[in-house]
Each structure stands twice: as C-alpha cells, then as structure tokens.
mmCIF file of the C-alpha atoms, coordinates in Angstrom:
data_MODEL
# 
_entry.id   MODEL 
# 
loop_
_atom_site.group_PDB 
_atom_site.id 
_atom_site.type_symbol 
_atom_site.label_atom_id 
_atom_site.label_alt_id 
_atom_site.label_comp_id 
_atom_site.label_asym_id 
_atom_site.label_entity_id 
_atom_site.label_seq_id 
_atom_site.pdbx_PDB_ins_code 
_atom_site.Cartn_x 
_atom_site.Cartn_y 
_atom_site.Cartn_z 
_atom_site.occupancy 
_atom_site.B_iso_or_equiv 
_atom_site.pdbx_formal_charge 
_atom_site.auth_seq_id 
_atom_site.auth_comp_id 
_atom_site.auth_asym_id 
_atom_site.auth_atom_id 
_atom_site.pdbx_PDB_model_num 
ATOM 1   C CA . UNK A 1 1   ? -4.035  -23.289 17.815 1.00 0.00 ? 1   UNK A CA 1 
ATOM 2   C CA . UNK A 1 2   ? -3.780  -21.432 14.625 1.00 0.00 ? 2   UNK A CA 1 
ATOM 3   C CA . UNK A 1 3   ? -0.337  -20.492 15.263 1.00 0.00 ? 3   UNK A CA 1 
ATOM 4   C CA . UNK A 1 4   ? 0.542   -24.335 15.660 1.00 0.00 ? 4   UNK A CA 1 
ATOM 5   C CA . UNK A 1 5   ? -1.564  -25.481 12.533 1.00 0.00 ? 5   UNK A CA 1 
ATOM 6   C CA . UNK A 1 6   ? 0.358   -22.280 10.590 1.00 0.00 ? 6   UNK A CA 1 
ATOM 7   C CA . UNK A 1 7   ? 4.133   -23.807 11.598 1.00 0.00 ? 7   UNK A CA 1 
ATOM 8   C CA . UNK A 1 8   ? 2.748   -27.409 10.265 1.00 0.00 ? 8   UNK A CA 1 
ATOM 9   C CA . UNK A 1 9   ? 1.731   -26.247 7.154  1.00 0.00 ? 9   UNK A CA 1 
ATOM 10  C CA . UNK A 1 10  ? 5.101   -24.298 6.837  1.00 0.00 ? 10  UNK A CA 1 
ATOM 11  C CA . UNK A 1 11  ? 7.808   -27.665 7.690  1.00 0.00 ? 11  UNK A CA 1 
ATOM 12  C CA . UNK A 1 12  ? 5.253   -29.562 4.981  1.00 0.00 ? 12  UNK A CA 1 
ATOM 13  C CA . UNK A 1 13  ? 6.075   -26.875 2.444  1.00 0.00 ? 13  UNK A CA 1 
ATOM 14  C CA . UNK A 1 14  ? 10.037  -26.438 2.931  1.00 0.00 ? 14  UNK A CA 1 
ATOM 15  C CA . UNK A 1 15  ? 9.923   -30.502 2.724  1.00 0.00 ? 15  UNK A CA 1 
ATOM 16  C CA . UNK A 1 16  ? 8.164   -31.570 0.121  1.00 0.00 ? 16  UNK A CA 1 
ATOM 17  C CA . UNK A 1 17  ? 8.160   -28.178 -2.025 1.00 0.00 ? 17  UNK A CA 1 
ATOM 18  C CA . UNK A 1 18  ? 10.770  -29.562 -4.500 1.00 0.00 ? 18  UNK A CA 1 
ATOM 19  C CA . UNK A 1 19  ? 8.956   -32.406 -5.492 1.00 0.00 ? 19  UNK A CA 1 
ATOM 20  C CA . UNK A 1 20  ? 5.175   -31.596 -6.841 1.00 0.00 ? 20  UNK A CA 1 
ATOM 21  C CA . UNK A 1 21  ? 5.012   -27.783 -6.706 1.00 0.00 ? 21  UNK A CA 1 
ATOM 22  C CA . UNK A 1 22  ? 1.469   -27.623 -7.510 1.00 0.00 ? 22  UNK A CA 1 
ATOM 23  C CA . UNK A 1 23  ? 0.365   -29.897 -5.581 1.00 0.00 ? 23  UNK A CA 1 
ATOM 24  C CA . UNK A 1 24  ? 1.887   -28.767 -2.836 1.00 0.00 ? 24  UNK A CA 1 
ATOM 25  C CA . UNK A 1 25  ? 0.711   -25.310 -3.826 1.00 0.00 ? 25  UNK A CA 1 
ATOM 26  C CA . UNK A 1 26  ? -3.275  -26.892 -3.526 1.00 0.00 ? 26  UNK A CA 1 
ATOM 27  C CA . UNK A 1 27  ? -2.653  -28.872 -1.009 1.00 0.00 ? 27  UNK A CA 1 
ATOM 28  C CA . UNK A 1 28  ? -1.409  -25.769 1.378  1.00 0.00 ? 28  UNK A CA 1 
ATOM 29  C CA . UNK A 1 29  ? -4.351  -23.692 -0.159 1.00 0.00 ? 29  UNK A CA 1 
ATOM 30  C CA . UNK A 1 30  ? -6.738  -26.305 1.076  1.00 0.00 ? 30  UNK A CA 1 
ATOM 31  C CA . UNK A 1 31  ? -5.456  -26.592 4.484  1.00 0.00 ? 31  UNK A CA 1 
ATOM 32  C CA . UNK A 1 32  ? -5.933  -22.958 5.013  1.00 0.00 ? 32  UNK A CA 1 
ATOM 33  C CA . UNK A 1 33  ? -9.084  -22.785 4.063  1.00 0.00 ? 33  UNK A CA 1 
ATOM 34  C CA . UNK A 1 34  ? -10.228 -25.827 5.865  1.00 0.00 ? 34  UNK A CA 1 
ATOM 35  C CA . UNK A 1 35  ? -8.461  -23.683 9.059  1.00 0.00 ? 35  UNK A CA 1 
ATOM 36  C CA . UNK A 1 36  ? -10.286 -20.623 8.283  1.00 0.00 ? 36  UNK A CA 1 
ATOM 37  C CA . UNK A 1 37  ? -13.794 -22.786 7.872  1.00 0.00 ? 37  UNK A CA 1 
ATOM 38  C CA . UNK A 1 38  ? -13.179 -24.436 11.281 1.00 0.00 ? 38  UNK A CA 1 
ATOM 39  C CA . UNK A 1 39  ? -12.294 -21.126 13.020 1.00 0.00 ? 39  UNK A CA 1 
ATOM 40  C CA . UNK A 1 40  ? -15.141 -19.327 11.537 1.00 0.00 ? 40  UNK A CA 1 
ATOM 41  C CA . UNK A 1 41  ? -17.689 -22.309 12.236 1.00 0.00 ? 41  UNK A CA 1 
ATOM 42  C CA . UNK A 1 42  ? -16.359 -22.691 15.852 1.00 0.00 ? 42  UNK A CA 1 
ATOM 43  C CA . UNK A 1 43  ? -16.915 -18.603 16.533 1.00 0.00 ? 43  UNK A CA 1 
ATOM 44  C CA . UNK A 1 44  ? -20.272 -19.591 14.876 1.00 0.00 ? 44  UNK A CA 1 
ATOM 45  C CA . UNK A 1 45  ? -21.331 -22.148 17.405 1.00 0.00 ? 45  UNK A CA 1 
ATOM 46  C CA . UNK A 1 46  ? -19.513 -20.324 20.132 1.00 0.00 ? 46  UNK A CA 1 
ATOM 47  C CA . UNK A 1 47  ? -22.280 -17.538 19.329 1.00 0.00 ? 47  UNK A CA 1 
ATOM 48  C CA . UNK A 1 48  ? -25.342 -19.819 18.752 1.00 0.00 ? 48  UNK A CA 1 
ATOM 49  C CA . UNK A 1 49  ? -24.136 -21.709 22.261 1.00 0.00 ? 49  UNK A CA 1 
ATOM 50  C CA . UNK A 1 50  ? -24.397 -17.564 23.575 1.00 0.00 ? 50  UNK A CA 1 
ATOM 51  C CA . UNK A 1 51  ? -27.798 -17.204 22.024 1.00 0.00 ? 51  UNK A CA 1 
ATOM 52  C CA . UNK A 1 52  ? -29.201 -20.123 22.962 1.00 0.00 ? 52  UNK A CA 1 
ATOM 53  C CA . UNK A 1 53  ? -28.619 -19.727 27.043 1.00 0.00 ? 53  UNK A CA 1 
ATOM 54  C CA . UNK A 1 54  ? -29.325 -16.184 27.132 1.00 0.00 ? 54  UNK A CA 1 
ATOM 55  C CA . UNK A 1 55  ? -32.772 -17.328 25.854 1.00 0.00 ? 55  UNK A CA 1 
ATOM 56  C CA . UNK A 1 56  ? -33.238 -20.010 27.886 1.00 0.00 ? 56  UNK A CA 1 
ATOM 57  C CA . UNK A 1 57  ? -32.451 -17.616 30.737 1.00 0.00 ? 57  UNK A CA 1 
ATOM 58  C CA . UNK A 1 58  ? -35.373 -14.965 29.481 1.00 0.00 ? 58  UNK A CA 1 
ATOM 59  C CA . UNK A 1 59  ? -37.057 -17.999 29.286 1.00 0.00 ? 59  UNK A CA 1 
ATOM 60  C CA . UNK A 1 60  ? -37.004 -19.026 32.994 1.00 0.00 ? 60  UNK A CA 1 
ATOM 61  C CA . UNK A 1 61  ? -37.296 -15.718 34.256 1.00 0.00 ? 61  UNK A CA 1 
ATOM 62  C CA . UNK A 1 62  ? -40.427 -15.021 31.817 1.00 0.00 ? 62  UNK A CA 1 
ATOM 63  C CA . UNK A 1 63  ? -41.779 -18.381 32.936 1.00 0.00 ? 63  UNK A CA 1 
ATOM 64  C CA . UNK A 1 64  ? -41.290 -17.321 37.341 1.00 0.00 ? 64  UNK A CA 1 
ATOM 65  C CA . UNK A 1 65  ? -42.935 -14.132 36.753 1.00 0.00 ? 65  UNK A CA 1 
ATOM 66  C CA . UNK A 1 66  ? -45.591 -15.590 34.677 1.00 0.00 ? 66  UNK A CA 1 
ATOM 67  C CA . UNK A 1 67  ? -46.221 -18.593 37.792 1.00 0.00 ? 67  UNK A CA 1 
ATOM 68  C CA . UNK A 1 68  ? -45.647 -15.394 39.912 1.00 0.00 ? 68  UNK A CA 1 
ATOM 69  C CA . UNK A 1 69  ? -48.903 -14.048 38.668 1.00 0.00 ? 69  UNK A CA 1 
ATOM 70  C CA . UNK A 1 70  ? -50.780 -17.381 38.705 1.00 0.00 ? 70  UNK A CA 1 
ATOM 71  C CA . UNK A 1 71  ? -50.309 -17.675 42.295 1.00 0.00 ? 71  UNK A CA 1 
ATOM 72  C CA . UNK A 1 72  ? -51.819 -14.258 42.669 1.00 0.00 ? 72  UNK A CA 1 
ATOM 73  C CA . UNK A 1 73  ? -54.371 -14.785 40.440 1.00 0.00 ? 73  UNK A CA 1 
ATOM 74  C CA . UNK A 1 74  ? -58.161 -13.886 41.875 1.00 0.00 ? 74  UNK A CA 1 
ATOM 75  C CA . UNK A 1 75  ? -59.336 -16.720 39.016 1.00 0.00 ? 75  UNK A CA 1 
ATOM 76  C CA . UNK A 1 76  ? -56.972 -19.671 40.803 1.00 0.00 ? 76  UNK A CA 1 
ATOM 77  C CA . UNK A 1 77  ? -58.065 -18.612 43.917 1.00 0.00 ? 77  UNK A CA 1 
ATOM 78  C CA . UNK A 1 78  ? -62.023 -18.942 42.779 1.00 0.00 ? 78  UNK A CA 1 
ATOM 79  C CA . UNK A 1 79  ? -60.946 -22.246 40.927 1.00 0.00 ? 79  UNK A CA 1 
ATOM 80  C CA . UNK A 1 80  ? -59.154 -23.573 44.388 1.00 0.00 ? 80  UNK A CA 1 
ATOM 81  C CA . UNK A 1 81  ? -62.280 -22.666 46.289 1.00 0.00 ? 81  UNK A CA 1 
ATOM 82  C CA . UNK A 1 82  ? -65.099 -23.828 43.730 1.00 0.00 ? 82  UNK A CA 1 
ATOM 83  C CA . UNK A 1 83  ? -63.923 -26.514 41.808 1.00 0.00 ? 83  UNK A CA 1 
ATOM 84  C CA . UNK A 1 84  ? -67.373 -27.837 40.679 1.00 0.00 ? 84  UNK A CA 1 
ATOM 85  C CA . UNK A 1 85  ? -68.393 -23.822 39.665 1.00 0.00 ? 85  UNK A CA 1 
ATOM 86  C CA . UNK A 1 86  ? -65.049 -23.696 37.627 1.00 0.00 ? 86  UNK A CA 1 
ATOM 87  C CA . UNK A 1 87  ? -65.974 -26.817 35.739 1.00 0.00 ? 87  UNK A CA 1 
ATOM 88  C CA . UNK A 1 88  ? -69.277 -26.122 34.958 1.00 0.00 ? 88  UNK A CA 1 
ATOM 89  C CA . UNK A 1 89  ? -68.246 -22.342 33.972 1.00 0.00 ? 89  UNK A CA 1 
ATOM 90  C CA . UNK A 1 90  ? -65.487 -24.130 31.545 1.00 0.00 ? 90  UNK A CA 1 
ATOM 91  C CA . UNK A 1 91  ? -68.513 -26.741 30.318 1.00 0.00 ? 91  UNK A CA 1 
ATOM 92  C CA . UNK A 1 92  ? -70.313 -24.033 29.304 1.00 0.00 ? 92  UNK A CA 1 
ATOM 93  C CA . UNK A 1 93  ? -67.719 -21.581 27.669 1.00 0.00 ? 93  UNK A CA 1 
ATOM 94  C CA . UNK A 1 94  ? -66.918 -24.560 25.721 1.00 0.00 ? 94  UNK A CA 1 
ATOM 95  C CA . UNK A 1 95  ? -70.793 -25.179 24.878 1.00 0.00 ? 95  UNK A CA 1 
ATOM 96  C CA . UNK A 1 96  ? -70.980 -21.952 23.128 1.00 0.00 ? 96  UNK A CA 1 
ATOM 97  C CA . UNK A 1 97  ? -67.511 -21.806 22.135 1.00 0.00 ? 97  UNK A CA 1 
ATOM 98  C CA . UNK A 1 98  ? -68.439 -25.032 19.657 1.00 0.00 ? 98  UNK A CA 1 
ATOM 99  C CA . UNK A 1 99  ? -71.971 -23.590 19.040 1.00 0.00 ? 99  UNK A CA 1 
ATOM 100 C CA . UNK A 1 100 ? -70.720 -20.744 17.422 1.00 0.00 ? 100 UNK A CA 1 
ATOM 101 C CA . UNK A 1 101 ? -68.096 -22.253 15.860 1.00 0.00 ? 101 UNK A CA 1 
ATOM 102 C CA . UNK A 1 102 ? -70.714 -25.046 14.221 1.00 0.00 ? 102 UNK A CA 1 
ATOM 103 C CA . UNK A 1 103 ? -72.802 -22.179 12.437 1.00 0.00 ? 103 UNK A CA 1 
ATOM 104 C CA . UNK A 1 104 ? -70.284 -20.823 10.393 1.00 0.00 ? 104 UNK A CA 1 
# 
C-alpha cells in the first residue's frame, strides 16, 4: 500500500513539477506525512485491537474460574439449603453494618 501511494506521489511530481515548485514541494511533504500518520495510527489500533482481546480473554477465563469457585462454595451451598437463615444473617450484617456506620 505504501509502495502504491509512494509511485502516486512520484507521476504527480514529474507532472506538475515545472509549474509551482513550491507548492508542489508542500504539497508532496504533506502527503508523506499524512502516509506516515495513517501507517503509524493503523499499527496503533492494530495494537489497541491486540490489547483489548487479550484482556477480554483474561477476562473470561478470570470470570469461569471465579463461577468455578462459586459453585464450590460451602456459603452457596448453605444459602441453597437455608434461604430464610441466609436472609436473616444478611438483615442483620446489614443492621450493624449501618449502626456502626451511623455513630461516626
């Protein structure tokens, strides 16, 4: 692609080189900067794209292991089995929980 872009800017320069020089001179200057900003931002993305799915992979596999350990979990087990004792065990956590945090 850069190659092809390269041979563009080259035919514009042995065309139109006789009749504004320095414009042609900017003009070329700007065009291969503009290339070099568009390869350098796409190598950019191309790495944030990289980053981005190798955390959403660490992500998933964190997320298994963690559901992993839920499922063998003694407290899910006791919360399956006594739902009313786990809610009134939460009620009250949360009782003293705010009680405490009232006094300040």
């Amino acid at each position: 692609m850069a190659q092809a872009k390269k041979e563009t800017t080259q035919s514009t320069k042995q065309t139109d080189n006789s009749k504004h020089p320095i414009a042609d001179k900017v003009k070329d200057t700007l065009h291969d900067s503009v290339d070099s900003l568009s390869d350098k931002a796409a190598a950019t993305e191309q790495s944030l794209r990289e980053s981005a799915q190798s955390g959403s992979e660490n992500l998933a596999q964190k997320q298994a292991e963690m559901q992993a350990k839920w499922d063998q979990s003694s407290v899910r087990r006791y919360a399956s089995e006594n739902p009313v004792a786990a809610a009134g065990i939460a009620f009250a956590a949360g009782a003293l929980l705010t009680a405490f945090l009232k006094r300040k």
